[in-house]
Each structure stands twice: as structure tokens, then as C-alpha cells.
Steps between C-alpha positions, in 0.01 A plus 500: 500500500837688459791407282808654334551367135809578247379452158812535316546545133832473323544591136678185420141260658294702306697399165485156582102537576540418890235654742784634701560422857281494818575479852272590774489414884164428694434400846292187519353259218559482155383755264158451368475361133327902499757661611727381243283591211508862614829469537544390154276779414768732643798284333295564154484876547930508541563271215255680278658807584838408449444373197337811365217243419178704464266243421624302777434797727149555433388159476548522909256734536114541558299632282387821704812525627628799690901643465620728728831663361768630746737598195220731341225535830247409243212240572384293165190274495457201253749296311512742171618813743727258718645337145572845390699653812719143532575495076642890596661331829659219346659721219674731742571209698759294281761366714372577818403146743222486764531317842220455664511448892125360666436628852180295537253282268156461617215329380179732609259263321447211268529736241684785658868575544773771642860502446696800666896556450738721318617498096876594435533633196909475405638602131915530475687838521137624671421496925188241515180609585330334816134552608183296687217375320188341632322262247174342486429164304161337353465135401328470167478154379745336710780714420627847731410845324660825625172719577656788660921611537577844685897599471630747816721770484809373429737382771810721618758257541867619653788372367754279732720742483251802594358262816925455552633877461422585849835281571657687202757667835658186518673497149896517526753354742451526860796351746569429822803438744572421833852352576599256293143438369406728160137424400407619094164538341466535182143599381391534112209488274435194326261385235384797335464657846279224600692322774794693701773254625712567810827300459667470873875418590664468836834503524762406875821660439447506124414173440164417337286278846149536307318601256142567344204604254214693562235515277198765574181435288142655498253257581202551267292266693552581823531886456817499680903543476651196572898331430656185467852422598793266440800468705858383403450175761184404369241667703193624309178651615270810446327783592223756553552849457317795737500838547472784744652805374900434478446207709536168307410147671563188345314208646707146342527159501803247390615218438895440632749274385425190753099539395388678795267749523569892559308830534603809575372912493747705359422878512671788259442828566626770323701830644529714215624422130835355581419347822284261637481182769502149550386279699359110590223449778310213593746256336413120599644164363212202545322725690804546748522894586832628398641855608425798258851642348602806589365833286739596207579771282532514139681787288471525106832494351360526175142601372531248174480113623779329319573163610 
């Protein structure tokens, strides 16, 4: 039985002695009234923590019980040693939140549990620390006892803006012209370098015909790069993001201004550091094929993107 559950904890629930919040998808029935004790279980372990609430901690635990430290690689057996290593824990730990994401709960017995998941460990002006853990729970007397709770090596997580540098080129002012169209790209880091935004304007014989924003995200979930965009005549769609070497495509979807629906490939490939191309393939409106545009070619005017 596989599952993906958020246990969030927010400083400000805590205070008001809330649980916290839980959301969880599963295919088919409801969850069994045992599954949401060991959930609980796990909801227990975050608050506790968060509250730097010792007592709290150890009264979900077993006896025997077994902790497997990824902070210190130690292994401690029995409440007293466990008790010990989280009073140290807690006191370095002031100010720092857990989340708690569940991969799977499974009930092995009557009496026998596993969660698996992964603990983020976040404390301000710090980078959080993110690892796996694989618990095992006992029931003693009706109530869900932690018996056993190994901690991985911690997780290397990249930042947005490391899984987003690879486009790092595209900062500055790139243009176009052909006639009496001029075509302007603007492209700049936003958000602490976590988004990069690609502002767009087209001009006939200086007048302004359209224009448009580009937003370019990292998609945590998804492992991918993808966009969003939003056009001066109310078109709006997005994107997904692939690479082969300076190739670029862009497979997207949109919405246009009468409701109907669009999709398109565009592909970007980049010549060298002040050069690179444009184009739009397989563009269809409703499903109706419409002809690709013809390749173009942008220049940087400017390697700072000021709109």
C-alpha cells in the first residue's frame, strides 16, 4: 500500500496546541481506522519535536527501542540511551521545524508496523537538512510504540537556482528585426534567483502589436524545467523544459483569448554566447495542424536584462 503524506508543522499550530496538518492521497478505499493511528504516531513524533517536548518524545517509544542516528552514525538501544541523545538533539535544535513526508504505511501484523519517508529538518539563516528513515512500530496496549527508527545519510538537495543555472546564457537583452518587425527579449533573474522571467515585446513599425511574460521555474516534483506564460491579449499556458546539449525544446499548451485550446513545440538552441535561435514546430489550434514559423535569430544587445 503506497502513499505520499505532508505532515506539516507551523510554529504558529503548535502554539495554539493543533496537531498540524495532514493530507495524503490513496488509490482505493478509505484508510483503515490502523492506518490512521500510525499516522498519528508519526504526527506525534513532529509536534513533539517541534515543541522541544522531551517527555512527549519518549512517551512514543517502546521500551527496547532501537535509534539509529544519521546526525551522529551512532545506534542507541533502550529509552534511557534514546532520552539522552534527543535531550542533546533538542538543545541544539531550538528553532529549527521538522516536516515529515510518508512514502508508504504498512501494517505487517496485528501488532506490527512500517512507516518509510523522509524528515526535513529546517532552522532560519541555516540550509535544511533532508534524509530517509525507515521506522518500525509495536502495539502495546492499544496504543502505537516506535520499536525501531533508522535516519539515512542526509539528502543533497539542489537549489532552484542550481537545477536553473544551466539557462544562466540567457540573462540580458536579446533582439530581433526583420523589416518593420523588431522582436525584444528581455531575460532576468527573479526571486532570489529562483525563477528567471523572459519579458517579450513585438513591435510593427514601432508600435507596440503584443506583448508577454515568461516565467521559467524548477519543478521539484517532476524533476524538470518547466515555464508559464502570459500574453498581452490574454493567452496563457505553460511549459516543459528539455535538453540536449544547446538544444532547448519546449513542449506547451494554452489557453487563447476565445477559450480554445493550443499547443505548440518551440525549440531554442544556442550558437554561441550572444547568439542563439528560435523557432515554433508542431503548432495546432483544437487539434487543427498549423504551419511551423520560420527559424529566427536572436542577438544580445545587452548582457543585463532590464525591462
Amino acid at each position: 500500500m503506497h502513499m505520499r503524506i505532508y505532515i506539516l508543522m507551523a510554529a504558529a499550530t503548535l502554539l495554539a496546541g493543533g496537531s498540524g496538518a495532514l493530507s495524503y492521497a490513496k488509490d482505493g478505499e478509505d484508510k483503515v481506522p490502523e492506518e490512521k493511528a500510525l499516522v498519528q504516531t508519526a504526527e506525534a513524533l513532529v509536534a513533539a519535536y517541534n515543541g522541544g517536548i522531551l517527555k512527549d518524545l519518549m512517551a512514543l517509544w517502546s521500551e527496547n527501542g532501537v535509534y539509529s542516528s544519521q546526525e551522529t552514525g551512532e545506534r542507541f538501544k533502550g529509552r534511557q540511551a534514546i532520552e539522552k541523545e534527543y535531550a542533546a538533539r533538542l538543545a541544539q535544535a531550538k528553532g529549527s521545524r521538522m516536516n515529515l513526508s510518508l512514502d508508504s504505511v504498512r501494517q505487517i501484523t496485528s501488532e506490527v508496523a512500517s512507516l518509510d519517508g523522509t524528515a526535513k529538518i529546517s532552522k532560519t539563516g541555516e540550509n535544511p537538512v533532508e534524509f530517509t528513515f525507515a521506522m518500525i512500530l509495536v502495539k502495546k496496549d492499544g496504543k502505537w510504540l516506535i520499536d525501531s527508527l533508522r535516519e539515512s545519510e542526509p539528502v543533497t538537495t539542489a537549489s532552484p537556482y542550481e537545477q536553473l543555472k544551466e539557462l544562466e546564457w540567457m540573462i540580458g537583452e536579446w533582439a530581433q528585426k526583420e523589416g518593420d518587425v523588431a522582436v525584444k527579449i528581455v531575460c532576468s533573474w527573479r526571486a532570489n534567483k529562483n525563477f528567471l522571467s523572459r519579458f517579450f515585446t513585438v513591435k510593427v513599425k514601432g508600435e507596440i502589436t503584443h506583448q508577454g511574460l515568461q516565467i521559467v521555474g524548477w519543478d521539484p516534483i517532476h524533476r524538470h524545467i518547466r515555464s508559464w506564460v502570459f500574453e498581452s491579449d490574454g493567452t496563457f499556458g505553460g511549459a516543459v523544459w528539455q535538453r540536449d546539449g544547446d538544444r532547448w525544446t519546449i513542449k506547451g499548451d494554452g489557453v487563447l483569448p476565445d477559450g480554445k485550446h493550443s499547443t505548440a513545440t518551440q525549440v531554442i538552441t544556442k550558437v554561441d554566447a550572444d547568439k542563439y535561435t528560435w523557432q515554433s514546430l508542431s503548432r495546432a489550434v483544437e487539434g487543427r495542424p498549423l504551419p511551423n514559423t520560420e527559424l529566427t535569430t536572436l542577438t544580445r544587445v545587452a548582457s543585463n536584462g532590464k525591462e
